[in-house]
C-alpha positions as CSV (number, residue, x, y, z in Angstrom):
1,X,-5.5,-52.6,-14.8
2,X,-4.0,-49.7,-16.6
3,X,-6.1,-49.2,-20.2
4,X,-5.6,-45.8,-20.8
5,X,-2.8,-45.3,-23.8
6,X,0.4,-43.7,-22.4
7,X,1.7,-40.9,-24.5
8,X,4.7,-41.7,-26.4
9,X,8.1,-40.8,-25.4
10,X,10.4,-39.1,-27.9
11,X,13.4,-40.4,-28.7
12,X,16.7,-37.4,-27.6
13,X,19.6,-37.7,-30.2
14,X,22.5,-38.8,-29.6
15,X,24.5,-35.8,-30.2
16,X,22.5,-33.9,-27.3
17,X,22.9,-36.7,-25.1
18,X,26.6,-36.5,-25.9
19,X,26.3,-32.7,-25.4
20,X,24.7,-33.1,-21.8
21,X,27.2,-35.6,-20.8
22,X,30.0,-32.9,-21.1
23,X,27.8,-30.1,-20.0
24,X,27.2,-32.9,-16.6
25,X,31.2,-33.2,-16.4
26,X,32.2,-29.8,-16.7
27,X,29.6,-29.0,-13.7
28,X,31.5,-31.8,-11.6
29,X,34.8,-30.8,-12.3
30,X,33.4,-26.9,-11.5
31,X,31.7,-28.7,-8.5
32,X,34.8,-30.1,-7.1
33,X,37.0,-27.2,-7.8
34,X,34.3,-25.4,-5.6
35,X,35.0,-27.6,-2.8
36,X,38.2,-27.3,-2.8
37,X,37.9,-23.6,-3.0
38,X,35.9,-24.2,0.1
39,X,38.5,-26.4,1.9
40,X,41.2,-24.1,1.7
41,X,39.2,-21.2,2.8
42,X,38.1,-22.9,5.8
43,X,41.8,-23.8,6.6
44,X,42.9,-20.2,6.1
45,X,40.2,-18.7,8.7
46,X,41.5,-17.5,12.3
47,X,41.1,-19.7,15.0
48,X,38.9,-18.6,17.5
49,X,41.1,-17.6,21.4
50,X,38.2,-19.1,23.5
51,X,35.8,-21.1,22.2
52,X,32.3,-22.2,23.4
53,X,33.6,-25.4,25.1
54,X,36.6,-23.4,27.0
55,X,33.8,-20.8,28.4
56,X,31.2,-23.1,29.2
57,X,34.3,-25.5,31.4
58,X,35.5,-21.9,32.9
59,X,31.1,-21.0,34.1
60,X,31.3,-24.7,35.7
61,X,34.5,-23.7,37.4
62,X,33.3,-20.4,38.9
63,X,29.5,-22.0,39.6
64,X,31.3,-25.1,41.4
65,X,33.8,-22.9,43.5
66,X,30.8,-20.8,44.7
67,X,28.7,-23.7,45.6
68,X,32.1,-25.0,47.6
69,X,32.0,-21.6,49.2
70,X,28.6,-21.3,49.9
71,X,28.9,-24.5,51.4
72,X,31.7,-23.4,54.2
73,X,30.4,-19.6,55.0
74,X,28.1,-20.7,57.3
């Protein structure tokens, strides 16, 4: 059982409650700007020529055509 006495809370006023409810809003709404921010600059970025997949499909070509070749030159 718990006996020891728990200090007691204080009591926030309503007005800074009210306060930190439109300090918490104005964060989200600067939160979601952000991200928008954030999508548009991802849009805007150049796409890569090649990427990662396309060179990784070309090494399997080239090691698959030299394993066909090393197959026949004896």
């Amino acid at each position: 059982m718990d006996l020891e006495k728990r200090p007691e809370t204080s009591i926030v006023p309503k007005e800074e409650v009210d306060e930190l409810k439109k300090q918490v809003e104005v964060l989200q709404e600067a939160v979601e700007h952000l991200h928008m921010e954030l999508q548009e600059a991802k849009l805007d970025q150049p796409k890569p020529i090649i990427t990662s997949d396309m060179v990784g499909q070309i090494g399997g070509l080239i090691l698959g055509a030299l394993a066909i070749i090393g197959i026949f030159w004896l």
